[in-house]
C-alpha positions in Angstrom: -39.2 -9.4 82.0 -40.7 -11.1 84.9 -42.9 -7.7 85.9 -46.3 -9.2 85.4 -48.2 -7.8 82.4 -46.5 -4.6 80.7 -48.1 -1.3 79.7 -47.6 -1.3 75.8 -47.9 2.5 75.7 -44.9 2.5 78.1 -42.1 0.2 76.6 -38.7 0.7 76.8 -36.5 0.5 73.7 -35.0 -2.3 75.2 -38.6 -3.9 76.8 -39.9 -4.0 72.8 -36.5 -5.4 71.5 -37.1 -8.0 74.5 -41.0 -8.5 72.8 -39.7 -8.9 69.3 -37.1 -11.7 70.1 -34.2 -9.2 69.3 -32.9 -10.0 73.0 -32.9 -12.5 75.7 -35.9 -12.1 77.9 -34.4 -12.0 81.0 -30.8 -10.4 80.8 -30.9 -8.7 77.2 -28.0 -10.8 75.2 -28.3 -10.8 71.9 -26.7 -14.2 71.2 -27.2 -18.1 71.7 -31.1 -17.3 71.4 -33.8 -20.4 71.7 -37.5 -20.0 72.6 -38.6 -19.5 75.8 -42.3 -18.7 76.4 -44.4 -16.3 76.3 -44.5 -12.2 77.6 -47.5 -11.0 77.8 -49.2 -7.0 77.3 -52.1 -5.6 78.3 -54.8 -5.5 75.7 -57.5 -2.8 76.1 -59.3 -2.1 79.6 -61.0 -4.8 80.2 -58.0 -6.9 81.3 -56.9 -8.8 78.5 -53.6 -9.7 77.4 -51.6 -10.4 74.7 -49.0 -13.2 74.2 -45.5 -12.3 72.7 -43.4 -15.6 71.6 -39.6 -14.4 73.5 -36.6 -15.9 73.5 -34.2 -16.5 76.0 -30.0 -17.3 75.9 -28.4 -20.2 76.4 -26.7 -18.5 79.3 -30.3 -18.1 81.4 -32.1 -21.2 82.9 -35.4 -22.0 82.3 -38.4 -21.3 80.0 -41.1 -18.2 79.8 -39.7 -14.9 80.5 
C-alpha cells in the first residue's frame, strides 16, 4: 500500500481489507500477520489524514505499509 495517502471514497475491496488488518499490507496474505505501522487516508479537504494500525506477514520485511 505504499501509494501515499488513499482516497477513502475510492477503495478497493482488497485496499479496505488491507486497512482493517484482514491482509498483509504490502502483498495481501492472509496468514502469519504481526503489526506493521500505519496506512494513512485522506480526512476532509483540508489535507488531513487518518492513521490505520496494518499488519504485515511474516513473509514481507520491514515495518509501516
Amino acid at each position: 500500500m505504499r501509494i501515499g495517502t488513499l482516497d477513502p471514497l475510492a477503495l478497493t475491496a482488497d485496499q479496505d481489507a488491507r486497512l482493517h488488518a484482514q491482509r498483509c499490507a504490502r502483498c495481501g496474505s492472509t496468514t502469519d500477520l504481526r503489526p506493521g505501522g500505519y496506512a494513512y487516508t485522506a480526512s476532509g479537504t483540508d489535507g488531513g489524514r487518518l492513521g490505520w494500525p496494518v499488519v504485515l506477514c511474516k513473509g514481507c520485511p520491514g515495518s509501516g505499509a
